[in-house]
C-alpha positions as CSV (number, residue, x, y, z in Angstrom):
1,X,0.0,0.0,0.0
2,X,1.4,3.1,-1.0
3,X,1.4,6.5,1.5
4,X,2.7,9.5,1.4
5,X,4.2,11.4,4.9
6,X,4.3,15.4,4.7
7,X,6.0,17.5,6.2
8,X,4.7,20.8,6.4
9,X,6.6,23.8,8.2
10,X,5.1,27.1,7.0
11,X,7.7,29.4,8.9
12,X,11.3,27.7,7.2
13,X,11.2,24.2,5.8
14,X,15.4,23.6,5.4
15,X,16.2,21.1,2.9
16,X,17.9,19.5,5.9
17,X,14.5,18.7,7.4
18,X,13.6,16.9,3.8
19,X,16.6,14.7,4.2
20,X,16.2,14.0,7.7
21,X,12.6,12.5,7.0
22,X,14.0,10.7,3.9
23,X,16.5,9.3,6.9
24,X,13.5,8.4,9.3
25,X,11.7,7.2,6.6
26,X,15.0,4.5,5.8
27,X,15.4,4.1,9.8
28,X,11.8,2.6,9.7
29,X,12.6,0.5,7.0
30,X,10.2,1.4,4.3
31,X,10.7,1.1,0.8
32,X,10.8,5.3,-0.6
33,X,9.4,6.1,-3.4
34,X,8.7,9.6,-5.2
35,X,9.3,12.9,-3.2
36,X,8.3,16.3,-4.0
37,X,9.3,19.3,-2.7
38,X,7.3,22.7,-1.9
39,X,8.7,25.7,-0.3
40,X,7.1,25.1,2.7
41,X,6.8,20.9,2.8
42,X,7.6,17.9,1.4
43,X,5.9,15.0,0.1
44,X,7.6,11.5,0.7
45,X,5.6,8.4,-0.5
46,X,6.7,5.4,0.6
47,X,5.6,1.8,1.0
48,X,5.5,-0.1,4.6
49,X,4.4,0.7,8.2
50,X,6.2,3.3,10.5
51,X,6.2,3.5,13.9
52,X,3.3,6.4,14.6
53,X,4.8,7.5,18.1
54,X,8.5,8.1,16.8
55,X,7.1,10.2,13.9
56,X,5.6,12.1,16.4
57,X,9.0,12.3,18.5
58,X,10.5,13.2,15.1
59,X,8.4,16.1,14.4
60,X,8.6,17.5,17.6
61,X,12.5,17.2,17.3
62,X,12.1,19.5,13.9
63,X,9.2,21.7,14.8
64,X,7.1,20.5,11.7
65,X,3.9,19.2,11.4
66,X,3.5,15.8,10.0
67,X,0.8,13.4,8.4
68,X,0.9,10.4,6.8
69,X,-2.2,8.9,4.7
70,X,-2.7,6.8,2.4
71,X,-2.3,8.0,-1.2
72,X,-5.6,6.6,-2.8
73,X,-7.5,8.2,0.3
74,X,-5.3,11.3,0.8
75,X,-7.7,13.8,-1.7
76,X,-10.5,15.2,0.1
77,X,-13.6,16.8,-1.2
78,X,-15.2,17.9,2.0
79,X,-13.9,20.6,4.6
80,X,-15.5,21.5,7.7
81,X,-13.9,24.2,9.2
82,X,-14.5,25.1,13.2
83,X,-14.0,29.5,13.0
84,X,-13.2,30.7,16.0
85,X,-9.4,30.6,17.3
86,X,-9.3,28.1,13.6
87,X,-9.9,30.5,10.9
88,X,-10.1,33.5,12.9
89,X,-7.8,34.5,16.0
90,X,-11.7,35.7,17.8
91,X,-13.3,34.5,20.3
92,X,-16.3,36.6,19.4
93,X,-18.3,35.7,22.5
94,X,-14.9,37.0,24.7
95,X,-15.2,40.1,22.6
96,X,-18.7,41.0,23.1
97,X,-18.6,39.9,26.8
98,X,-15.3,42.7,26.9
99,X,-17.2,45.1,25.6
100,X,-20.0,44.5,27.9
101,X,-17.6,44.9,30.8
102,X,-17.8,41.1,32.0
103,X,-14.9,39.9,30.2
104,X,-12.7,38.3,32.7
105,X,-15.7,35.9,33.9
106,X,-16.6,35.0,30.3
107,X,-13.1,34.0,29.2
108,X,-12.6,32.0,32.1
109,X,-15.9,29.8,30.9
110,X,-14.8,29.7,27.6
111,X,-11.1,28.8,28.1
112,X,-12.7,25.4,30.4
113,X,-15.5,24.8,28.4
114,X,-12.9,24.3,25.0
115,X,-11.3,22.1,27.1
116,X,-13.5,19.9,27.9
117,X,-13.8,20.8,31.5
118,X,-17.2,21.9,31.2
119,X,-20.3,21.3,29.4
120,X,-20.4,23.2,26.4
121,X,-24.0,24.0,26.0
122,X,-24.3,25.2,29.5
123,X,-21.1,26.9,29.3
124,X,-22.6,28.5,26.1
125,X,-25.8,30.0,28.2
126,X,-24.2,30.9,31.2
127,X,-22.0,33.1,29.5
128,X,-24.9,34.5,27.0
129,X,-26.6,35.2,30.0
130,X,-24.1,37.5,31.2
131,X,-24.9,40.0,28.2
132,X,-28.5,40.7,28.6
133,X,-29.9,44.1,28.4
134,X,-26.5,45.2,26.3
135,X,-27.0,46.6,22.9
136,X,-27.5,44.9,19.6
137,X,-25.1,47.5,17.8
138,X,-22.0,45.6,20.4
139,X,-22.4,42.5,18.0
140,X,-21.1,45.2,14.7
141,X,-18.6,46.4,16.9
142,X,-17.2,43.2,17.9
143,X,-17.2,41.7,14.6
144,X,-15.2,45.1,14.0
145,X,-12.0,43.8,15.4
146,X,-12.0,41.0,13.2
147,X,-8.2,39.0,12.9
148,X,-7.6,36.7,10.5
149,X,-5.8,33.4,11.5
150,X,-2.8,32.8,9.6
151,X,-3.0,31.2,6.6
152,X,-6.9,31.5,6.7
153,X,-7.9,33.2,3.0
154,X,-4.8,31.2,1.4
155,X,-6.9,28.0,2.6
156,X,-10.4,29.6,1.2
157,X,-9.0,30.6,-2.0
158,X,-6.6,27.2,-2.4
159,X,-9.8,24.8,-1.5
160,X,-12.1,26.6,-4.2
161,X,-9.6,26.2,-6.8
162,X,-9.3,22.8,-6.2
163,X,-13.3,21.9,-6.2
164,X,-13.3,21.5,-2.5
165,X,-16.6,22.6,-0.6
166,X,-16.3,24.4,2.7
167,X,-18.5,24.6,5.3
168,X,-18.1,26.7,8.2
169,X,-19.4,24.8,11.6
170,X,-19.9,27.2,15.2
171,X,-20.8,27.1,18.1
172,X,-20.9,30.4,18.2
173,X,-23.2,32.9,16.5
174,X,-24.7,33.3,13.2
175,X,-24.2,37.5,13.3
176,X,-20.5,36.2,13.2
177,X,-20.3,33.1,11.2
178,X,-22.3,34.4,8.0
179,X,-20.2,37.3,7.6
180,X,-16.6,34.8,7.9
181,X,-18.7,32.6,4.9
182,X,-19.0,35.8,2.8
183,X,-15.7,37.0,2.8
184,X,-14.2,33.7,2.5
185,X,-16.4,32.5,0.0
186,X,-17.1,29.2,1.8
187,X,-20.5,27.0,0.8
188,X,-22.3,27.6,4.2
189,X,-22.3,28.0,7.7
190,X,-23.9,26.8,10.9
191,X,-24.1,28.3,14.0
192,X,-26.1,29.5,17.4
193,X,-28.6,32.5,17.2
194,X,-28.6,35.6,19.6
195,X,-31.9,36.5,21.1
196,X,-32.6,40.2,20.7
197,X,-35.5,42.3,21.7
198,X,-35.8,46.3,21.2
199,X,-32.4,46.2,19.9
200,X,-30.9,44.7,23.1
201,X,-29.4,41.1,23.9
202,X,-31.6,38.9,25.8
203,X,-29.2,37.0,27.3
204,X,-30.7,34.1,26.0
205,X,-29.7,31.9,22.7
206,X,-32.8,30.4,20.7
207,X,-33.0,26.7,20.6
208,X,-31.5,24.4,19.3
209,X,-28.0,24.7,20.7
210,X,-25.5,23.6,18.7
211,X,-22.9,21.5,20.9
212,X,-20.2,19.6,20.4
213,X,-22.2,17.1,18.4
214,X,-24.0,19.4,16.1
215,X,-20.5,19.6,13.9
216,X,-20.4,16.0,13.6
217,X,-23.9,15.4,12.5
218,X,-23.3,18.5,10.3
219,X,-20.4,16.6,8.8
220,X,-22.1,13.1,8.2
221,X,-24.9,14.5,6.8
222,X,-23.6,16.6,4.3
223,X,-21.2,13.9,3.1
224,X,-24.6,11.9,2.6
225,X,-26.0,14.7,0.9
226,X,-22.9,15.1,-1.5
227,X,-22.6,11.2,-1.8
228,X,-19.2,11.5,-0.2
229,X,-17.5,8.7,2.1
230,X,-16.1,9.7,5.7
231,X,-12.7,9.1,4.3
232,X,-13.8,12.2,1.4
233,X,-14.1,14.2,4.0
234,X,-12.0,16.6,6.1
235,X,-12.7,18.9,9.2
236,X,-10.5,21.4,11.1
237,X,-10.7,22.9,14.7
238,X,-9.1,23.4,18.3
239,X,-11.8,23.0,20.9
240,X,-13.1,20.1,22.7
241,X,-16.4,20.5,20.4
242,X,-14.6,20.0,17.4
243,X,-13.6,16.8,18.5
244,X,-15.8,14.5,17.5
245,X,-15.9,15.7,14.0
246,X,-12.0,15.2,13.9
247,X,-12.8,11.8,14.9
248,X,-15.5,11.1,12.3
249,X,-13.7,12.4,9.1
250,X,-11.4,11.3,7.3
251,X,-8.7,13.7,7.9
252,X,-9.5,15.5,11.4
253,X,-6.9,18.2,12.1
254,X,-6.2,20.0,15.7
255,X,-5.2,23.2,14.9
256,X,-3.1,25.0,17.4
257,X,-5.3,23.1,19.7
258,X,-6.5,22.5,23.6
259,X,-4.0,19.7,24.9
260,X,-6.8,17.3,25.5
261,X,-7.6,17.7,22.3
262,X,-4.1,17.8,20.9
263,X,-3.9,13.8,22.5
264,X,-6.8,12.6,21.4
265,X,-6.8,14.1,17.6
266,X,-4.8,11.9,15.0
267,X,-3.7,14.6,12.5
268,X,-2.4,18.2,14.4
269,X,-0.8,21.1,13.5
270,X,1.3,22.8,15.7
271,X,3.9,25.4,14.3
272,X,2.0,26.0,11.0
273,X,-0.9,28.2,9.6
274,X,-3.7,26.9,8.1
275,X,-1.9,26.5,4.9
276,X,-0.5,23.3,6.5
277,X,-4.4,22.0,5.7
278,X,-3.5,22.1,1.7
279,X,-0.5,20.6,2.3
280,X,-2.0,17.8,4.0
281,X,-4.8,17.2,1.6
282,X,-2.7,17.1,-1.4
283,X,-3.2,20.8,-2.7
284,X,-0.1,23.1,-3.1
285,X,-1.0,27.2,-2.4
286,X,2.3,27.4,-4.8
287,X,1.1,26.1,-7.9
C-alpha cells in the first residue's frame, strides 16, 4: 500500500528537514518512493508501516507538522472548518462579553468549556446570559475587530480552486459566522442564534443549541447529501467541540489546539498556519 508522509513547516522548511525525514523514513525500513518538494513541505511516498509515536518524537524534534495517509485516500472533497481561534484568532463571545464589561468571567468559561472541562451548551448559556440588556449595535462592533488566522484566505482561495466545498461549523453565532462565509467565500455555515428584543441582547440563545455534536452530525450528513465517504471528508478545529468531528472524518486536524484535544486528535498542526491543511490534503498554495 502506497502512502505519502508530509512535512509541512510554514515558517522555514530547510532542505535538511527533507533529508532528515528521507532518513526516518530508511530508519523505519520502508521502501521510498517519489518525493516532492514545496517551499514550505515535502511529500515523501513510501511503502510499509512506521512506527506512529517516533514520527511524532521526530516532528517535535524538527518543529514540523507531519501526516501520513494513504495516497488513494489522501484527496478530500469535503472541509468543515471550526472558525473561532481556527480561521479567525476571535473569540467573538470574549469580545462581546469585553465590551459588555464582564470579560474576565466570560473568558474564564470559555477557556474550560474548549477544554472539555465543562459542558459546552451550558457553558454556552451561562456566559450568553451575562450580556442581557447590552445593545445589539456591540455584536457590529465586535465583529469590527475582526483578525484573521494565519493562513486562513490562502486555505479559502486554495480549497475553491481545487473543487473543495467548505462549510463553516460554530458554536458560536450566526451575526458572526455568516459574515466569515461571505468574505471567504465558503459553501455555508452553521451556528447559534442571539436572542434580541428592542435592539438589546436577551441573554438568551434560541433553541436548538449547537454543541459539540452538532458539527459531527453537520459533517455526516452533508457527506450523505454530496454522496461522499467519511474518508472524502475533512474537518478542522481546536476545541473540545470540534472533536468529534476530527474523529468522524477522514482527515480531522487539531489546529493550534486545547491539549486534551491535541492527545486525542490523530492529525495536528502545531507550528504551521492553516496552509498546512492544503498541504495535508494534497493541494499546493504554490502552484
Amino acid at each position: 500500500m502506497k502512502n505519502i508522509l508530509t512535512v509541512v513547516n510554514t515558517e522555514n522548511l530547510p532542505l535538511a528537514t527533507r533529508w532528515g525525514a528521507e532518513e526516518f523514513l530508511r530508519q523505519q525500513g520502508v521502501a521510498l518512493g517519489e518525493i516532492a518538494q514545496f517551499s514550505v513541505a515535502v511529500d515523501l511516498a513510501f511503502t510499509g508501516e512506521i512506527d506512529p509515536a517516533q514520527l511524532v518524537s521526530w516532528a517535535a524534534s524538527h518543529r514540523v507538522d507531519v501526516a501520513v495517509q494513504n495516497a488513494a485516500q489522501r484527496h478530500k472533497k469535503l472541509l468543515i472548518s471550526d472558525m473561532e481561534s481556527t480561521l479567525v484568532e476571535n473569540e467573538f463571545l470574549d469580545d462581546l462579553a469585553e465590551l459588555c464589561g464582564v470579560g474576565a468571567r466570560v473568558k474564564e468559561i470559555t477557556g474550560r468549556a474548549m477544554n472539555g472541562e465543562i459542558d459546552f451548551e451550558g457553558a454556552l448559556r451561562e456566559r450568553v446570559a451575562l450580556l442581557a440588556g447590552h445593545p445589539v449595535a456591540l455584536l457590529e462592533q465586535a465583529y469590527a475587530g475582526l483578525r484573521w488566522m494565519p493562513g486562513a484566505q490562502e486555505l479559502a482561495s486554495g480549497l475553491q480552486a481545487a473543487g473543495v466545498r467548505l462549510l463553516i461549523v460554530s458554536g458560536g453565532f450566526k451575526f458572526f459566522t455568516s459574515r466569515v462565509r461571505q468574505a471567504l467565500g465558503a459553501a455555508a455555515d452553521y451556528a447559534n442564534d442571539l436572542e434580541i428584543l428592542a435592539d438589546r441582547l436577551t441573554g438568551q440563545a434560541l433553541p436548538p443549541i449547537a454543541g459539540k455534536e452538532a458539527k459531527k452530525t453537520i459533517l455526516e450528513a452533508t457527506a450523505r447529501e454530496m454522496g461522499l465517504s467519511l474518508a472524502e471528508t475533512a474537518a478542522v478545529g481546536d476545541g473540545a467541540n470540534d472533536l468529534p468531528m476530527l474523529l468522524t472524518a477522514g482527515l480531522g486536524i487539531a489546529y493550534r489546539a486545547k491539549p486534551s484535544v491535541n492527545v486525542a486528535a490523530h492529525y495536528r498542526i502545531q507550528h504551521s498556519d492553516l496552509r498546512a491543511v492544503l498541504y495535508f490534503m494534497g493541494i499546493s498554495p504554490e502552484k
